[in-house]
LOFI-534256 format. One record per residue (C-alpha): residue in three letters; x negated, y negated, z. Coordinates in pm, 1 decimal, decimal comma. Layout:
! LOFI-534256
   r     east    north       up
 ALA        X        Y        Z
...
***
This chain:
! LOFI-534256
   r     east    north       up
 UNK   1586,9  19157,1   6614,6
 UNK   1829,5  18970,9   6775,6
 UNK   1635,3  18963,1   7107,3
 UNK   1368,2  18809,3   6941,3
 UNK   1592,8  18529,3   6810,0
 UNK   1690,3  18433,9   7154,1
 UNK   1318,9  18426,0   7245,7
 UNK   1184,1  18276,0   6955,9
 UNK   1420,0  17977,2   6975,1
 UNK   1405,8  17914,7   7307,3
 UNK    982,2  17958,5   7268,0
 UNK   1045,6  17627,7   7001,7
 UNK   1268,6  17419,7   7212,9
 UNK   1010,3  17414,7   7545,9
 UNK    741,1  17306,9   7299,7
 UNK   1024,7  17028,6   7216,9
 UNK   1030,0  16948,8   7572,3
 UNK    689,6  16741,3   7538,7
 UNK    891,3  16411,7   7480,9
 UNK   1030,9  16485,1   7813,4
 UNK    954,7  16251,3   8129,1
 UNK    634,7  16101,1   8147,2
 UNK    301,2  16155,1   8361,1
 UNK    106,2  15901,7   8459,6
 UNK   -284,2  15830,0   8571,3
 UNK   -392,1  16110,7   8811,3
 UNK    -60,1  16197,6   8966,6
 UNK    297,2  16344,0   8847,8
 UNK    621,8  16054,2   8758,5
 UNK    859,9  16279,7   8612,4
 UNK   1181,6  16134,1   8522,6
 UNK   1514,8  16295,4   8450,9
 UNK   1512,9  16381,9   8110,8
 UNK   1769,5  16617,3   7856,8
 UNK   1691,3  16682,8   7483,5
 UNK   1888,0  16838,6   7338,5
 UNK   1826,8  17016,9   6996,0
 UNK   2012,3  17150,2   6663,3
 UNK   1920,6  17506,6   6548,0
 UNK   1941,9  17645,5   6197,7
 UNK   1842,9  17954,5   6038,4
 UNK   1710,5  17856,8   5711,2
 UNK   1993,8  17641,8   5589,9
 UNK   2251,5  17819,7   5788,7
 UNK   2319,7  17650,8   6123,8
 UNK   2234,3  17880,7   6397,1
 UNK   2331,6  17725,8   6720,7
 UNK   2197,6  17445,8   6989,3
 UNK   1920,2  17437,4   7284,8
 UNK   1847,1  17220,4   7527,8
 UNK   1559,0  17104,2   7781,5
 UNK   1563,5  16951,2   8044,4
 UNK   1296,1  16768,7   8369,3
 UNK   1456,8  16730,5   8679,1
 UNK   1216,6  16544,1   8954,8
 UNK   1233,5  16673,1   9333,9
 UNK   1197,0  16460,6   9628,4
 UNK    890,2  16696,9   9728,9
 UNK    731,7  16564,1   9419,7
 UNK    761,5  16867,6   9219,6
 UNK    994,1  16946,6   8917,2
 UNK   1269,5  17165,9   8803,0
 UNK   1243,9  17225,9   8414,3
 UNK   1533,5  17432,7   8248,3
 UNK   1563,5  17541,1   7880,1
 UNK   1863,8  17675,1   7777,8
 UNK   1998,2  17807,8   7392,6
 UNK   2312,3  17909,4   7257,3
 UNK   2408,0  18077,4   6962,2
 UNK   2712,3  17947,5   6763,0
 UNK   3040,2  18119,3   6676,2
 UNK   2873,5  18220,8   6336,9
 UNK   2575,4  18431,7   6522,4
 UNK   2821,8  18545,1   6814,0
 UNK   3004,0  18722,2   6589,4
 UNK   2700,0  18885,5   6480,6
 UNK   2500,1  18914,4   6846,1
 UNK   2549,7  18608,3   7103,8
 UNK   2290,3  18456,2   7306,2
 UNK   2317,3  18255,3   7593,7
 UNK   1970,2  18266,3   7751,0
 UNK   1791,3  18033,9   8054,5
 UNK   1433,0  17969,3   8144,9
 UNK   1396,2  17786,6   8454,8
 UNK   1108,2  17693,9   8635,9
 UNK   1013,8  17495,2   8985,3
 UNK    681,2  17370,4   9012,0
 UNK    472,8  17151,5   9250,9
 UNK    216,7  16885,2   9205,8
 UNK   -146,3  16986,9   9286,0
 UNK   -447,2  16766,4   9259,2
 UNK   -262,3  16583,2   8963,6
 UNK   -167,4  16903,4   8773,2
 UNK    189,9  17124,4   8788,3
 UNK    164,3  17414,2   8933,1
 UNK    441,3  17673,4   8893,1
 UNK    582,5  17839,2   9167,7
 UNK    905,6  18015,6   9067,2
 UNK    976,1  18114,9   8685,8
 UNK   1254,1  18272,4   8577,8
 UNK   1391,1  18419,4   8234,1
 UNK   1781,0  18509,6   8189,0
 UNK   1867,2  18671,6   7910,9
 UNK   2213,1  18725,4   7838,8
 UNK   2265,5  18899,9   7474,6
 UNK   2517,0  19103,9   7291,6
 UNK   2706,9  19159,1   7605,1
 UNK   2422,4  19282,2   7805,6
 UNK   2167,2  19104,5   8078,8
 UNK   1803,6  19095,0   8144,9
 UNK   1563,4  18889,5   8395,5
 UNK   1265,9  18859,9   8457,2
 UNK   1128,9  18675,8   8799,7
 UNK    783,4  18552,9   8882,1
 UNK    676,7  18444,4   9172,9
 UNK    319,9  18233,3   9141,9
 UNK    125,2  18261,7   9490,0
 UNK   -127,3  18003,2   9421,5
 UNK   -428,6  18290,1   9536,9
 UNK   -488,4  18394,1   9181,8
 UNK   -186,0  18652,5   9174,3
 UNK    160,8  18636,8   9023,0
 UNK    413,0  18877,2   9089,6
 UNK    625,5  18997,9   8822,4
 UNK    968,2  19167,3   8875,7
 UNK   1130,2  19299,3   8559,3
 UNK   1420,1  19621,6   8593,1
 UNK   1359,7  19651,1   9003,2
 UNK    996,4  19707,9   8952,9
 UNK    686,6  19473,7   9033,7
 UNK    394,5  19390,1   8842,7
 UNK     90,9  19210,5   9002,6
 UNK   -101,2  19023,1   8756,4
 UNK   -435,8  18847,3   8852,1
 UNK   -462,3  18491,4   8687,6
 UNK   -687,6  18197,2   8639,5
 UNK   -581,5  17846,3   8876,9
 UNK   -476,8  17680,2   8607,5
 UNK   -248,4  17937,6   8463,6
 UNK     75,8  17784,8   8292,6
 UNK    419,1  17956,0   8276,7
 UNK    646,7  17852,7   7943,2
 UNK    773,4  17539,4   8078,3
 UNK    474,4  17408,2   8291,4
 UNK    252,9  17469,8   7979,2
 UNK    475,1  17151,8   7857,1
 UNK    335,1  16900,8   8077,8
 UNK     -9,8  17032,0   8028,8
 UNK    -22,0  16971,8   7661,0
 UNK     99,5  16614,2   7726,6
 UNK   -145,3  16548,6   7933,3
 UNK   -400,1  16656,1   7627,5
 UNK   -585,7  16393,2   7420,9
 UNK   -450,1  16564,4   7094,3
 UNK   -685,9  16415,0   6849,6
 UNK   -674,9  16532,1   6494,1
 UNK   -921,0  16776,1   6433,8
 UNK   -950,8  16917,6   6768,8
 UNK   -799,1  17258,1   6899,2
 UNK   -697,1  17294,6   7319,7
 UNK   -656,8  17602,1   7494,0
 UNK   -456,0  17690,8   7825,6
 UNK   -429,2  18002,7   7962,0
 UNK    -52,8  18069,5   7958,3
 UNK    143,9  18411,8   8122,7
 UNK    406,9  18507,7   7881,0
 UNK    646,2  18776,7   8092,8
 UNK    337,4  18989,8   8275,4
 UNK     88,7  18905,1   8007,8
 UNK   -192,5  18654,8   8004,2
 UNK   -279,9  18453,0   7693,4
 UNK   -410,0  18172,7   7581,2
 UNK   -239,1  17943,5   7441,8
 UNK   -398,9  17749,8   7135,1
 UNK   -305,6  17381,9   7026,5
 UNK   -505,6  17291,7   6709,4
 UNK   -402,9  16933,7   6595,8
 UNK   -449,4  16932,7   6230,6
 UNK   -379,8  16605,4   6080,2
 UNK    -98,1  16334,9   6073,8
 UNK    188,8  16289,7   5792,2
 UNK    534,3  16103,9   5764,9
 UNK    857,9  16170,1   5844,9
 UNK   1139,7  15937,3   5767,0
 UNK    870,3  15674,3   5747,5
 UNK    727,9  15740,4   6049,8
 UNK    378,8  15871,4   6144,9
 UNK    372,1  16193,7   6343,5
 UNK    129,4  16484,4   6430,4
 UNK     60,1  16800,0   6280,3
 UNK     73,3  17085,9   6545,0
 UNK     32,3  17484,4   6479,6
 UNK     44,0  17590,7   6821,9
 UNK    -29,3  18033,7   6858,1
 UNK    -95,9  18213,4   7156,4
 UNK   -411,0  18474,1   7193,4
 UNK   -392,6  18720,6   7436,0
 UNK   -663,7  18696,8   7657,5
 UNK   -845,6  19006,6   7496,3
 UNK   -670,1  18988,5   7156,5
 UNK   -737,1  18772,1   6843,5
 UNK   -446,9  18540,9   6695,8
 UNK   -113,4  18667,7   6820,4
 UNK    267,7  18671,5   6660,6
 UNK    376,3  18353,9   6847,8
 UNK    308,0  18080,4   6625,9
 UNK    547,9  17736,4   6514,1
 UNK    513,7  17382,3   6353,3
 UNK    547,8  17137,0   6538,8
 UNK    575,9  16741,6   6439,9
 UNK    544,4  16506,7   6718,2
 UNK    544,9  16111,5   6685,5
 UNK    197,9  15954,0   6710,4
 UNK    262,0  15741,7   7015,5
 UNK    195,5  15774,4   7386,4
 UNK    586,9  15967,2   7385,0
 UNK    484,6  16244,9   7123,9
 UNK    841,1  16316,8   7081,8
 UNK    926,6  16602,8   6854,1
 UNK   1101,7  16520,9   6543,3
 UNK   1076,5  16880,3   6375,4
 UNK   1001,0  17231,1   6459,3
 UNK   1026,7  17543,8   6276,5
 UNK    921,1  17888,6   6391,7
 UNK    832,3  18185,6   6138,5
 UNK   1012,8  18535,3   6252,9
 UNK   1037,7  18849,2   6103,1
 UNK   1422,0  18801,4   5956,1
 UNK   1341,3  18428,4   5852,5
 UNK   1228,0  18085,4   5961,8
 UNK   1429,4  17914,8   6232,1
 UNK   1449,4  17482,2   6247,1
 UNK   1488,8  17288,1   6493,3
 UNK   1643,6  16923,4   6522,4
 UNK   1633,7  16686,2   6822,0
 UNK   1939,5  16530,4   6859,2
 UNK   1999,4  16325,3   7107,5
 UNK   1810,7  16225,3   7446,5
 UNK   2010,0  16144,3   7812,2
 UNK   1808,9  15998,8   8096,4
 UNK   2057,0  15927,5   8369,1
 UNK   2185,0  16249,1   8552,5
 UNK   2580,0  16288,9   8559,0
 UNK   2589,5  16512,5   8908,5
 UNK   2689,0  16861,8   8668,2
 UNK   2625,5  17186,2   8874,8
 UNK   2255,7  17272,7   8695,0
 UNK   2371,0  17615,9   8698,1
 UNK   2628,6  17582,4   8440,3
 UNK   2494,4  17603,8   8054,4
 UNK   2546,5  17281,2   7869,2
 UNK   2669,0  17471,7   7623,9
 UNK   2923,6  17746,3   7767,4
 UNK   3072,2  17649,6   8084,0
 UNK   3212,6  18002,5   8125,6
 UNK   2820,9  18126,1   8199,4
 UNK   2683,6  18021,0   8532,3
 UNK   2273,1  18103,8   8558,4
 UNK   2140,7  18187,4   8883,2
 UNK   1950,9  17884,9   8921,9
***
């Protein structure tokens, strides 16, 4: 259960990512960019996360996602887990190169490394053993799959699909946008974003997500059904000017270093 929590909250913040840098007409302008987010279980706060874009000078990006569990939970189970990805632009579209998922929980460590060769394979290394997986051009990782729902229309009443690989599987990602509502006076759109695997009906992964009805679509709310409750999730606070911080160290425990 508790792995799942790490998971499930860190599935929530990358979707709260899409107010993140910006893309503009057929090519890539991504800015620096950290959001960083308040967690609760229920009522009972559960911790923070955090996202953030990182532009390269090869024209390519570094996105990182990062949670932590509070003292409350880390008494119960900790979680201090990473997902980093490096991607290129090609023919106006990210493409993900390097993906990588660092788990650290209750004491012990997992990863999980994939390596996208841009020839329809990606190579999947999880406990010193490969996977090859065949996959579609287009394919998304977690993070990438952030800048490709930006780039959507998102009219109300219409549902996208991207074909997303989760770990070693391949799914497809499904963003129905069902309507618009208020939120502190504010318009914003309705979002119930699932994943399908590829030869599967309607999967487990599914969240709410509320983004403003402007050309930002920030997130102002997200919540994510589990099995042991429902999880929220806040954005705080947005920083666009980088402050020269090892990228390495989490934002929110300076004692854990991540490989990347």
């Amino acid at each position: 259960m508790a792995w799942r929590f790490g998971r499930g909250v860190v599935l929530a913040i990358l979707l709260g990512g899409l107010g993140c840098g910006t893309a503009a007409g057929d090519g890539w302008q991504v800015q620096f960019e950290e959001a960083r987010y308040e967690v609760s279980w229920g009522l009972v706060p559960a911790g923070i996360g955090m996202f953030r874009a990182t532009p390269l000078e090869d024209g390519g990006v570094a996105l990182r996602a990062q949670i932590c569990s509070n003292s409350f939970v880390d008494a119960i189970h900790s979680v201090r887990d990473q997902i980093y990805t490096r991607a290129v632009a090609d023919g106006g579209e990210l493409r993900p190169v390097y993906h990588r998922v660092t788990q650290i929980e209750g004491g012990d460590r997992k990863e999980t490394i994939t390596q996208f060769t841009g020839d329809g394979r990606a190579y999947v290394r999880k406990r010193n053993k490969t996977k090859v997986v065949d996959v579609p051009a287009a394919v998304k990782d977690t993070l990438t799959a952030i800048y490709a729902i930006r780039r959507l229309p998102l009219k109300v009443g219409a549902t996208y699909r991207l074909p997303l690989l989760d770990g070693d599987d391949l799914k497809t990602l499904v963003v129905p946008v069902t309507g618009r509502t208020e939120v502190a006076g504010e318009s914003v759109l309705e979002i119930y974003p699932h994943t399908e695997q590829a030869d599967q009906s309607k999967g487990q992964d599914e969240w709410t997500l509320l983004l403003t009805d402007d050309e930002r679509r920030i997130p102002v709310r997200m919540k994510l059904a589990l099995s042991f409750g429902k999880l929220h999730l806040k954005l705080k606070k947005v920083r666009t000017e980088p402050r020269g911080d090892d990228p390495r160290e989490m934002f929110c425990d300076p004692d854990v270093r991540m490989p990347r």
